[in-house]
C-alpha positions in Angstrom: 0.0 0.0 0.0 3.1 2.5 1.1 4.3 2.2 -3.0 0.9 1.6 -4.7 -1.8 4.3 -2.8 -4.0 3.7 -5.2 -4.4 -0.1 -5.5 -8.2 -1.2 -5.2 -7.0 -4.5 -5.5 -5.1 -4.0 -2.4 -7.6 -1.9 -0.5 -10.0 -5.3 -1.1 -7.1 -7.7 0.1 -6.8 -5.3 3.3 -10.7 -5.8 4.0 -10.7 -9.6 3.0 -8.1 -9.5 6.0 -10.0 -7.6 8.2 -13.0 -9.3 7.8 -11.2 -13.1 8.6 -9.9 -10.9 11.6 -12.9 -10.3 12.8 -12.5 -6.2 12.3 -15.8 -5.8 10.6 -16.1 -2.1 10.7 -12.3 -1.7 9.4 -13.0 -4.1 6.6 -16.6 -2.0 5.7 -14.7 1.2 5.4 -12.4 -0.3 3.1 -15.4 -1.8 1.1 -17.3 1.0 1.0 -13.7 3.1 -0.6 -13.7 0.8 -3.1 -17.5 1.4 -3.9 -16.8 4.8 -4.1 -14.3 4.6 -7.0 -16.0 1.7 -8.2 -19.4 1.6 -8.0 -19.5 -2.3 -9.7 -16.7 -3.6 -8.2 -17.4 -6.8 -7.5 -15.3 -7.8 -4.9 -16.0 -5.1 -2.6 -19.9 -5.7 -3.5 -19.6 -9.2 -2.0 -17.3 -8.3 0.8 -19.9 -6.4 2.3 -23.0 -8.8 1.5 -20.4 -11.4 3.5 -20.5 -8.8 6.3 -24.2 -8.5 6.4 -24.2 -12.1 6.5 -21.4 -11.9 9.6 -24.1 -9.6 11.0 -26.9 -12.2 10.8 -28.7 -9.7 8.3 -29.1 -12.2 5.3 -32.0 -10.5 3.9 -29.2 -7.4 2.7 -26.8 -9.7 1.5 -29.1 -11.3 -0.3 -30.0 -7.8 -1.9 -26.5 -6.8 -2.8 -26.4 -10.4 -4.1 -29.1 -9.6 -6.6 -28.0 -6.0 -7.5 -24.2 -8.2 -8.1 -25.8 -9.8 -11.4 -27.6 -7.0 -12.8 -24.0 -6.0 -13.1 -22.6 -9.8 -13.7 -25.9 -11.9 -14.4 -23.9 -15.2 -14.8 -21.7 -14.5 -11.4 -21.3 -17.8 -10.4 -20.3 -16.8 -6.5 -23.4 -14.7 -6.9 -25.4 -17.3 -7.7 -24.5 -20.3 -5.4 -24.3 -17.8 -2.5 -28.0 -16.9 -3.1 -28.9 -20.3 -3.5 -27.3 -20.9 0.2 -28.6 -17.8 1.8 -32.2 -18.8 0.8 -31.9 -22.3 1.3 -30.9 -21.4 5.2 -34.2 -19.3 5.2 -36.0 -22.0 4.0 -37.0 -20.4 0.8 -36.0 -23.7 -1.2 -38.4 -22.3 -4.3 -36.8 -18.9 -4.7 -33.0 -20.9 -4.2 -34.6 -23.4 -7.4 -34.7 -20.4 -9.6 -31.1 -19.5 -9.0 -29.9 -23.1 -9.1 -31.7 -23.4 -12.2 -29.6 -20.3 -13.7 -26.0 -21.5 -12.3 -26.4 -24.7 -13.7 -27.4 -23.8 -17.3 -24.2 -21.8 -16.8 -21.7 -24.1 -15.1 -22.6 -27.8 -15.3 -19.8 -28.7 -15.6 -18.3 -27.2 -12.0 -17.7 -29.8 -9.3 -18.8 -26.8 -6.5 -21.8 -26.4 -8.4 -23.1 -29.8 -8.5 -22.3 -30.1 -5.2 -24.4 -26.8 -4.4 -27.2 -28.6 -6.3 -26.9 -31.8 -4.5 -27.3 -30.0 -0.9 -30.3 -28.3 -1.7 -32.1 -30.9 -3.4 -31.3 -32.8 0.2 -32.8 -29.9 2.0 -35.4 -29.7 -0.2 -36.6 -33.5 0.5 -35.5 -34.6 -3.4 -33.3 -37.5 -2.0 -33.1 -38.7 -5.7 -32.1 -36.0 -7.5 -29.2 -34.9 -4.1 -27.6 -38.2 -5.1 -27.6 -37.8 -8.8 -25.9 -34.4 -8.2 -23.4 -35.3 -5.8 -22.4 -38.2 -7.8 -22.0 -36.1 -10.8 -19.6 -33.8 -8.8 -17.4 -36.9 -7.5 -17.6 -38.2 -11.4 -16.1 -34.7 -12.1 -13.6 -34.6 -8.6 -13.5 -37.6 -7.2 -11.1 -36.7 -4.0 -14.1 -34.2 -3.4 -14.5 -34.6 0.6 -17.5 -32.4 1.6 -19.2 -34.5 -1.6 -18.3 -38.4 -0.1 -19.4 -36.8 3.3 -22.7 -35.5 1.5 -23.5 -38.6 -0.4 -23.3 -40.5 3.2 -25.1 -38.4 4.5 -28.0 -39.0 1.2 -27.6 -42.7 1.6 -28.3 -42.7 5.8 -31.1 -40.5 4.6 -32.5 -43.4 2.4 -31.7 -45.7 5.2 -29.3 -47.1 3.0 -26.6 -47.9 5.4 -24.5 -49.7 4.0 -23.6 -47.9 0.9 -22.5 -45.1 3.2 -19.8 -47.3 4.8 -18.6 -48.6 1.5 -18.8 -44.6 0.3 -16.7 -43.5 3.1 -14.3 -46.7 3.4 -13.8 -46.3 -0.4 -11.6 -42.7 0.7 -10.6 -43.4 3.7 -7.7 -44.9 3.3 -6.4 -42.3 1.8 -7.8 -39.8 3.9 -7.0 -41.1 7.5 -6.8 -37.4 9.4 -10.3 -36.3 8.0 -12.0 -36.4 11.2 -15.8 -36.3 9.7 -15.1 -39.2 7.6 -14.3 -41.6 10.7 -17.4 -39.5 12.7 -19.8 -40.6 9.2 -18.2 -43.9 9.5 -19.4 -44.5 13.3 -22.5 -43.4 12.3 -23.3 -45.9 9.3 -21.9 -48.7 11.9 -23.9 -47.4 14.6 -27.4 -47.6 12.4 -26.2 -51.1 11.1 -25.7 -52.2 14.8 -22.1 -52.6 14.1 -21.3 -51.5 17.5 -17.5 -52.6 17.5 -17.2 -50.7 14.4 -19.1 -47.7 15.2 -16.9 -47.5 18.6 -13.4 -47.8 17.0 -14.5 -44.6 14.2 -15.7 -42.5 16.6 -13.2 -43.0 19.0 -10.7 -42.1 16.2 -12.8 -39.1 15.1 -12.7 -38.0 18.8 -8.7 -38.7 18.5 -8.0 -36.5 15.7 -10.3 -33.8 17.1 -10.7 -33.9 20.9 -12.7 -30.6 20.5 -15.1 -32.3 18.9 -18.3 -32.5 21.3 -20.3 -34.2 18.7 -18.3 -37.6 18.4 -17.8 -37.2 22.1 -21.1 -37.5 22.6 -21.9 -39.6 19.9 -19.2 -42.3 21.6 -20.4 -42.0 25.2 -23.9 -42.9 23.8 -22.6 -45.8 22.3 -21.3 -47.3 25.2 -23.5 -46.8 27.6 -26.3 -48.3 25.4 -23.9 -51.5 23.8 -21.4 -51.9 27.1 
């Protein structure tokens, strides 16, 4: 900044910073600079929306969202993040219409099936999450928070043992993911594989002894099996 004053590219770094710091009416100032230079700068447009969002007022970002792609109208950040933001409020029919949009746009992004996948699980289409989330493992197929989706899909459909063979299928290359080995317990647990179930979420608990949910999850276990 000392040798390049008038960087906006910097400015928006700075407030990117500020906001992971925590420093939200630092990183606003700096937005709202940029703003005022650029009035469609991007960036800056969805560095604030994020701070309304840090400010639990959704409802705003969602509005500087939608003024984002009258400027950009196939912004694909625009896009998923209004699909999230309404999904959260429930508003799974006004989400459709977006998810509609970004996926004439960007079939072919792993994040965007994936995106898809979620809120056709939150939206009760257990069907159409699995198509989606397979599509984005057939187009990443290391894609974590997708395995850990599509276990999720298959305990939905009581289908317990596919989500063990999802989640052993990755694990042995993923050993320090903690959620994988919590997922794991959980198939195991359903199946009555209480051995099993113990061992993963004891090893979840291991790799993240902050974790209250396996904690919990274990202690359960073993009152009811031991």
């Amino acid at each position: 900044r000392v040798f390049d004053r008038g960087n906006v590219e910097l400015v928006g770094l700075e407030g990117r910073i500020r906001l992971g710091l925590g420093e939200f009416e630092a990183a606003g100032e700096l937005f709202k600079s940029i703003i005022a230079i650029q009035p469609n700068n991007l960036d800056a447009r969805f560095g604030l929306a994020e701070l309304e969002i840090a400010f639990g007022q959704t409802a705003n970002a969602a509005a500087l969202y939608e003024q984002s792609l009258k400027i950009s109208p196939q912004n694909r950040r625009a896009l998923l993040s209004l699909i999230i933001i309404f999904d959260e409020a429930g508003k799974h029919d006004i989400a459709e219409i977006y998810l509609e949009q970004v996926l004439d746009y960007y079939s072919e992004s792993p994040q965007v099936q994936y995106i898809a996948a979620k809120h056709r699980l939150e939206s009760g289409m257990l069907n159409d999450a699995e198509y989606h989330t397979l599509l984005a493992l057939e187009l990443k197929p290391e894609y974590i928070d997708a395995i850990l989706l599509l276990s999720k899909i298959y305990i939905e459909q009581k289908n317990y043992n596919k989500a063990v063979e999802t989640v052993e299928a990755v694990l042995a290359s993923n050993r320090g993911e903690p959620l994988l080995w919590y997922t794991l317990g959980a198939a195991n647990s359903l199946l009555d594989n209480n051995d099993e179930a113990i061992q993963a979420y004891a090893r979840a608990f291991t790799l993240q002894p902050d974790d209250e949910v396996s904690r919990i999850a274990l202690e359960n276990l073993l009152i009811d099996y031991l």
